[in-house]
N, C-alpha and C positions, 0 to 999 in steps of 0.2 A: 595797653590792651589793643591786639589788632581785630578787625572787623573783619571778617571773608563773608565773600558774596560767591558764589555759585555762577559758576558762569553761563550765560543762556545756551550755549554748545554745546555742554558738558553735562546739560540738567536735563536727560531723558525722559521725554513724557510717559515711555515701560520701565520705567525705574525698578527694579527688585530690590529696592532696597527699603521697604514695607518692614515695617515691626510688628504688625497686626495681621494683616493681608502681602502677599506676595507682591503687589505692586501700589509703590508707593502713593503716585495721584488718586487711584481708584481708592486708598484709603484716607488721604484727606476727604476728599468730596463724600465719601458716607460716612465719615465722623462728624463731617461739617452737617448732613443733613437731619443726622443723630441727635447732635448736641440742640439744636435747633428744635425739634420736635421735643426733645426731654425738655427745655427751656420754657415751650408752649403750652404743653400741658401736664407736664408733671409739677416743674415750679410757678405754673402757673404767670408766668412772664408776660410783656407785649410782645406782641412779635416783633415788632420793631426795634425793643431793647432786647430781645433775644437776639435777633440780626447780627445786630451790633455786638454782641458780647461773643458769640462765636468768632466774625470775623476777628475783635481786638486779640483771643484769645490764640486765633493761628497768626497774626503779624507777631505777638509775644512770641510763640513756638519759633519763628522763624529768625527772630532777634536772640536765641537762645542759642540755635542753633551756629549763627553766624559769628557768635562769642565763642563759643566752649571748644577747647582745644581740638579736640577726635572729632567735633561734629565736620560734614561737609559743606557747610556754609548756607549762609542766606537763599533761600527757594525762589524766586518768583512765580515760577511754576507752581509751584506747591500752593503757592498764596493764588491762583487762578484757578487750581484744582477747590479749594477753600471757598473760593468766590461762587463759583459753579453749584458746589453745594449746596449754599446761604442760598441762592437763586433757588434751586430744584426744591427743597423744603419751604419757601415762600411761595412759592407755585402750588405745592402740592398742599397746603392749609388753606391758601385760598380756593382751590377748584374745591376739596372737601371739605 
């Protein structure tokens, strides 16, 4: 089983290649700040093991991604767009 990684040249920060949204980092980073907020008060979570279970949940995505045949490989980007996220939603719990 080979591993592909996405190479930093190659991996557009205007990606169109979005499932959800037309550009793909802009939709990690508001799923990331999504999942994070449903985590805090919907499931009632820490925020801190919310954190942490969004971001495990996009390195998952992105080991998935870097497995599976058709996928384009390991993000890094994507996992920075992810990070940005987790950040903006920890920010935004704490000022409110």
């Amino acid at each position: 089983m080979n591993f592909k990684f996405l190479a930093w040249n190659q991996d557009e920060w205007f990606s169109t290649q979005g499932s959800i949204l037309k550009y793909d980092k802009l939709e990690h980073l508001l799923l990331s700040v999504i999942g994070v907020l449903i985590c805090v008060y919907l499931f009632k979570f820490e925020l801190l093991f919310s954190l942490a279970i969004i971001f495990l949940l996009g390195i998952a995505w992105e080991i998935k991604d870097g497995l599976i045949k058709n996928g384009q490989g390991f993000s890094r980007k994507d996992l920075i767009a992810d990070f940005v996220g987790i950040m903006l939603a920890y920010f935004l719990i704490i000022i409110f």
